[in-house]
N, CA, C and O atoms as CSV, one atom per row, in Angstrom:
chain,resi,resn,atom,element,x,y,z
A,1,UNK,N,N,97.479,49.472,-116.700
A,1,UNK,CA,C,96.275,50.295,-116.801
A,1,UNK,C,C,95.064,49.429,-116.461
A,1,UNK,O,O,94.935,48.297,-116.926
A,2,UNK,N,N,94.290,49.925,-115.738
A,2,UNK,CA,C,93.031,49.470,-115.218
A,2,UNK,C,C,91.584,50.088,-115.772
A,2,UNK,O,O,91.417,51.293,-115.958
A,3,UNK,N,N,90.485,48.994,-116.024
A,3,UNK,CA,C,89.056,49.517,-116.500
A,3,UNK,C,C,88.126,49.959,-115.713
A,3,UNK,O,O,86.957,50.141,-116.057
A,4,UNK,N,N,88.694,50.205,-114.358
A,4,UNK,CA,C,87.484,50.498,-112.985
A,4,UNK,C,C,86.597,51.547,-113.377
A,4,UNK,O,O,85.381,51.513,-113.184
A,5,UNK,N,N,87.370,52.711,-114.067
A,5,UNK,CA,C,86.568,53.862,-114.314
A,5,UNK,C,C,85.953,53.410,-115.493
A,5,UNK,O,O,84.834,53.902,-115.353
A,6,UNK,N,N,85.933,52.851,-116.475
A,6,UNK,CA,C,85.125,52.416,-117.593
A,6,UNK,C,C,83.707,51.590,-116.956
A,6,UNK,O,O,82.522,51.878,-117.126
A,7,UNK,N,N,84.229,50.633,-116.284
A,7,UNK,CA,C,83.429,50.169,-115.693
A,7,UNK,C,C,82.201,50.527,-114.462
A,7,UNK,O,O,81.124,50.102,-114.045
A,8,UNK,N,N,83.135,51.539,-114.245
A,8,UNK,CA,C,82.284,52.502,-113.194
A,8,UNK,C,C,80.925,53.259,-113.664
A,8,UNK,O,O,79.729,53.348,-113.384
A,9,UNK,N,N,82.037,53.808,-114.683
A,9,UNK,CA,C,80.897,54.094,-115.978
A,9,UNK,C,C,79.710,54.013,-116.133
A,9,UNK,O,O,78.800,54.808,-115.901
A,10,UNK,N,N,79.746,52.356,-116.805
A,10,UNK,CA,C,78.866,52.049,-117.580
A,10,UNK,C,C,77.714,51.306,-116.563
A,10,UNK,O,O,76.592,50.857,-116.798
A,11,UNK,N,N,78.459,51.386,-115.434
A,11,UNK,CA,C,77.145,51.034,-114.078
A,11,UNK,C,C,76.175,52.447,-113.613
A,11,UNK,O,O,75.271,52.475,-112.777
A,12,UNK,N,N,76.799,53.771,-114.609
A,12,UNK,CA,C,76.220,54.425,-114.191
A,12,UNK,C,C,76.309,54.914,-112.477
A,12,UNK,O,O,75.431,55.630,-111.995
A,13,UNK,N,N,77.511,54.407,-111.646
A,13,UNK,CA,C,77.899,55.088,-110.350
A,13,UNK,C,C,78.860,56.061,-110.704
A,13,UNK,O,O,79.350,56.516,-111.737
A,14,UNK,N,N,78.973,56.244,-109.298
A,14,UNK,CA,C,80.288,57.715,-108.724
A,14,UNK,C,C,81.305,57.212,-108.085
A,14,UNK,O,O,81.102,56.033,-107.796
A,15,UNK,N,N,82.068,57.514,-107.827
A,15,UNK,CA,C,83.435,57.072,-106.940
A,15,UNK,C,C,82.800,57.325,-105.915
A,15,UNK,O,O,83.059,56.303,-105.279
A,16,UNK,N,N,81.839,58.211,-104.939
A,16,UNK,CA,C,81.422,58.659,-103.874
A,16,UNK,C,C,80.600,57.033,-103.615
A,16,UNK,O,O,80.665,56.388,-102.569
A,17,UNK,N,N,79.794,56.598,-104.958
A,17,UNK,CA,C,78.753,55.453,-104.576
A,17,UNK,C,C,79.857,54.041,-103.911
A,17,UNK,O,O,79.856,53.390,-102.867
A,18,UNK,N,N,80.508,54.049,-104.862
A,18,UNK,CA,C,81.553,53.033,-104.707
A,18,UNK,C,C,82.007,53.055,-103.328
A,18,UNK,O,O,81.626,52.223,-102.505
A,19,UNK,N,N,82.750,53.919,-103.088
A,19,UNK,CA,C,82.925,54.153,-101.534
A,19,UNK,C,C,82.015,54.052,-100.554
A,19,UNK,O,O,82.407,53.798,-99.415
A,20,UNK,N,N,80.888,54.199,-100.777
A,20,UNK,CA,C,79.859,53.751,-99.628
A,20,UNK,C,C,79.751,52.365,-99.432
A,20,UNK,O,O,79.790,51.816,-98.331
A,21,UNK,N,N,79.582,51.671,-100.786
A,21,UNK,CA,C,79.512,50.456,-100.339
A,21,UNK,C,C,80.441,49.590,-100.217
A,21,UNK,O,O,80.156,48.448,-99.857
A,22,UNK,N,N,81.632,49.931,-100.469
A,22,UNK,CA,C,82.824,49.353,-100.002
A,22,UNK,C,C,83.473,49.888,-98.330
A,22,UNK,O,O,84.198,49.367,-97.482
A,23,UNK,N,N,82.922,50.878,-98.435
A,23,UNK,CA,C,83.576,51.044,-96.589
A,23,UNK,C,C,84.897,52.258,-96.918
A,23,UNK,O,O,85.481,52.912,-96.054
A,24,UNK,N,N,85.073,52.297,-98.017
A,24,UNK,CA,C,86.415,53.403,-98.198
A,24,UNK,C,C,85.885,54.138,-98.145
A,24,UNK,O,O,84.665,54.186,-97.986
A,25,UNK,N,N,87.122,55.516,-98.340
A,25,UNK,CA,C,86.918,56.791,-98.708
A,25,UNK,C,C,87.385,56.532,-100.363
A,25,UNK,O,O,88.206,55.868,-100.996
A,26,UNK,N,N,86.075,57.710,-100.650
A,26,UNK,CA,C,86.733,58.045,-102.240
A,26,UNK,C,C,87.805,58.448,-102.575
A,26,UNK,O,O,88.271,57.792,-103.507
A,27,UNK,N,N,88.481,59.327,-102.196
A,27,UNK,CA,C,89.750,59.157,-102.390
A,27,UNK,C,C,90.607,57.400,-103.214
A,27,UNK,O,O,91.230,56.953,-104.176
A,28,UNK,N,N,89.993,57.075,-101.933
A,28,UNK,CA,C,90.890,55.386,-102.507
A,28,UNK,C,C,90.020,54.921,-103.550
A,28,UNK,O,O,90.443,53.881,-104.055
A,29,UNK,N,N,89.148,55.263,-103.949
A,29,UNK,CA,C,88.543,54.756,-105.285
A,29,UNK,C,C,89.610,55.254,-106.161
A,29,UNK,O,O,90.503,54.531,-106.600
A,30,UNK,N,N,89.477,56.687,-106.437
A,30,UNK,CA,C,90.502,57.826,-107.455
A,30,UNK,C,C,91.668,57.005,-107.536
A,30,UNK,O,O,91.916,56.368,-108.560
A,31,UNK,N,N,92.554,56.972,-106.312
A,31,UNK,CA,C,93.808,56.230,-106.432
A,31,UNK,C,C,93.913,54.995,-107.290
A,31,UNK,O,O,94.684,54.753,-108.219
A,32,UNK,N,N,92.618,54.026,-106.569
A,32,UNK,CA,C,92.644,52.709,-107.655
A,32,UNK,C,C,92.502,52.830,-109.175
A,32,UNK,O,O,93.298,52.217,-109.887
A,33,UNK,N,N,91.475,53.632,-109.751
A,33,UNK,CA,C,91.323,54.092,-110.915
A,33,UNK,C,C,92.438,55.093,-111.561
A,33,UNK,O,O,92.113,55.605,-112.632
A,34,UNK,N,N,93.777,55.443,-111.002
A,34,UNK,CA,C,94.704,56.076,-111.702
A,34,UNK,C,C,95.788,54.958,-111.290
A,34,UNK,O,O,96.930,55.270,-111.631
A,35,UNK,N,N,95.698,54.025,-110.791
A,35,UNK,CA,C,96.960,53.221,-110.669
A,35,UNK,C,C,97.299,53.529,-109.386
A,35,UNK,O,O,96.979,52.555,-108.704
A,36,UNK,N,N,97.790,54.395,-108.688
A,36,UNK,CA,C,98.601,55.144,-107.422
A,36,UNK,C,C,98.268,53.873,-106.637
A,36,UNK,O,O,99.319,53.440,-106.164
A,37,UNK,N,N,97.043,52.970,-106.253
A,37,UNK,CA,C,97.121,51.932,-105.580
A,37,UNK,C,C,96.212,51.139,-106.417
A,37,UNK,O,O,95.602,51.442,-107.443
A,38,UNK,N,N,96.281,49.785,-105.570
A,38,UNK,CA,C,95.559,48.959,-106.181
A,38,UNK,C,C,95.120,47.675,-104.561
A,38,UNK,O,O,95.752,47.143,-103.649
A,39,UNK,N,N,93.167,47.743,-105.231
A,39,UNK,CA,C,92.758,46.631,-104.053
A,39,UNK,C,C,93.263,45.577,-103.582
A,39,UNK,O,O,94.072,44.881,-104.196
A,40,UNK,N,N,92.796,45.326,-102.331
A,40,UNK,CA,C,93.469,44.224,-101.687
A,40,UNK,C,C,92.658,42.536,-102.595
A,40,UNK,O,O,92.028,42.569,-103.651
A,41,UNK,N,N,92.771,42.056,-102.281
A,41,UNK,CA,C,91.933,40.408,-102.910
A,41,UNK,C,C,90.362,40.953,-102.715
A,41,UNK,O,O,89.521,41.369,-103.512
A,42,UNK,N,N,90.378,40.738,-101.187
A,42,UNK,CA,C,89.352,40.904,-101.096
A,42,UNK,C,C,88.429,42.131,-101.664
A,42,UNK,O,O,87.498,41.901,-102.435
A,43,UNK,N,N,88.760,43.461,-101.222
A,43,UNK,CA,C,88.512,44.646,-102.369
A,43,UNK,C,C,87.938,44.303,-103.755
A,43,UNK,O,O,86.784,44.379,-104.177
A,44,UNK,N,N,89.307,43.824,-104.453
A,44,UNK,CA,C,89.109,43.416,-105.621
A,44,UNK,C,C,87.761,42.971,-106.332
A,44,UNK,O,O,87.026,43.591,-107.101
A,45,UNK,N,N,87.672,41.456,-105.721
A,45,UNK,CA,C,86.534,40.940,-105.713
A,45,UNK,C,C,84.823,41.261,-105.384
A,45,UNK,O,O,83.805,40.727,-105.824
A,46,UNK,N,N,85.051,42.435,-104.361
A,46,UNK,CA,C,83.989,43.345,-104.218
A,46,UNK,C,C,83.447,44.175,-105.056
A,46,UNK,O,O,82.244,44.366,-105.238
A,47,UNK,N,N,84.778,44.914,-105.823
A,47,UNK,CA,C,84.545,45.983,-106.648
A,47,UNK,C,C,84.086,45.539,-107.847
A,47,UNK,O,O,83.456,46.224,-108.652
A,48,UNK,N,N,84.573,43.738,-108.052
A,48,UNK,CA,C,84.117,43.396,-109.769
A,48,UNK,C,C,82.795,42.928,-109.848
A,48,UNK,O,O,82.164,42.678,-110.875
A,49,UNK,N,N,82.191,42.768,-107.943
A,49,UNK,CA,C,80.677,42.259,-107.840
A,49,UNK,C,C,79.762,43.662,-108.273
A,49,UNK,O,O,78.842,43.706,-109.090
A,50,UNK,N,N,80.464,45.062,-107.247
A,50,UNK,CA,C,79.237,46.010,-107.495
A,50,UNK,C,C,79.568,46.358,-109.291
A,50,UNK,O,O,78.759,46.952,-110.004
A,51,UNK,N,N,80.818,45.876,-109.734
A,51,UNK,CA,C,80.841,46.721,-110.913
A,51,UNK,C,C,80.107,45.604,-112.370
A,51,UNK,O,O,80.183,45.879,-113.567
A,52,UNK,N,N,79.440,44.359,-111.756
A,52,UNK,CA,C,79.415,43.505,-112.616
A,52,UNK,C,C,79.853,42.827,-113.354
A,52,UNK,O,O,79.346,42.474,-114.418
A,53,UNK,N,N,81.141,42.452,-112.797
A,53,UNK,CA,C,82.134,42.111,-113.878
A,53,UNK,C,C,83.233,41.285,-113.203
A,53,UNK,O,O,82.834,41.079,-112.057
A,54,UNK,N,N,84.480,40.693,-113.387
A,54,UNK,CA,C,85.138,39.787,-113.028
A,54,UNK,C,C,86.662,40.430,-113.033
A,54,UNK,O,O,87.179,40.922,-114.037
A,55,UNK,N,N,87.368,40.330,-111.575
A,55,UNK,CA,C,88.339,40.593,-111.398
A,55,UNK,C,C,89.246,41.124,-112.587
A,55,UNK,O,O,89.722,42.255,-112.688
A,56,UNK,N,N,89.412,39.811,-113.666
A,56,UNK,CA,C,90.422,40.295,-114.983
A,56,UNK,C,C,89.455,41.115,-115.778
A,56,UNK,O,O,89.801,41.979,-116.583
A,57,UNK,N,N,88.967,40.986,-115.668
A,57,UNK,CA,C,88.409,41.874,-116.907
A,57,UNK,C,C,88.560,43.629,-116.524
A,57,UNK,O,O,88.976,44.483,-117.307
A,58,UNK,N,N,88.167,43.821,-115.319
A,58,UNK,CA,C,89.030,45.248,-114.645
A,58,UNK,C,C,90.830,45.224,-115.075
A,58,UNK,O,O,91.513,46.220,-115.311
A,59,UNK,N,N,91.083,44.431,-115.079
A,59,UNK,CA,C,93.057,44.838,-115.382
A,59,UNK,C,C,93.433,44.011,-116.538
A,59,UNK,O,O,94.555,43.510,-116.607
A,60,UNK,N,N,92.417,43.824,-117.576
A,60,UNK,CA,C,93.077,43.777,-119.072
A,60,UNK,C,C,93.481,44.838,-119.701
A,60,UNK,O,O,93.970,44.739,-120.826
């Protein structure tokens, strides 16, 4: 289980915002935040910059 959507949260974004500035479609946000997939390294590391936070701390 993953904290993306907690974290998404509490930044106050959307899966739509996320996706803009990552280059995806939302869709692949949804997926990451239910498990169905999970970011590449690089991704990863993107998502824990816009989300403020540090790789593990999303997948504790």
């Amino acid at each position: 289980m993953n904290k993306i959507k907690e974290f998404r949260k509490k930044q106050n974004l959307s899966q739509s915002d996320i996706a803009k500035i990552m280059k995806v479609r939302q869709n692949t946000i949804s997926q990451w935040e239910k498990d169905i997939r999970t970011p590449n390294i690089k991704q990863g590391l993107k998502l824990a910059e816009i989300l403020e936070t540090t790789v593990e701390s999303l997948y504790k």
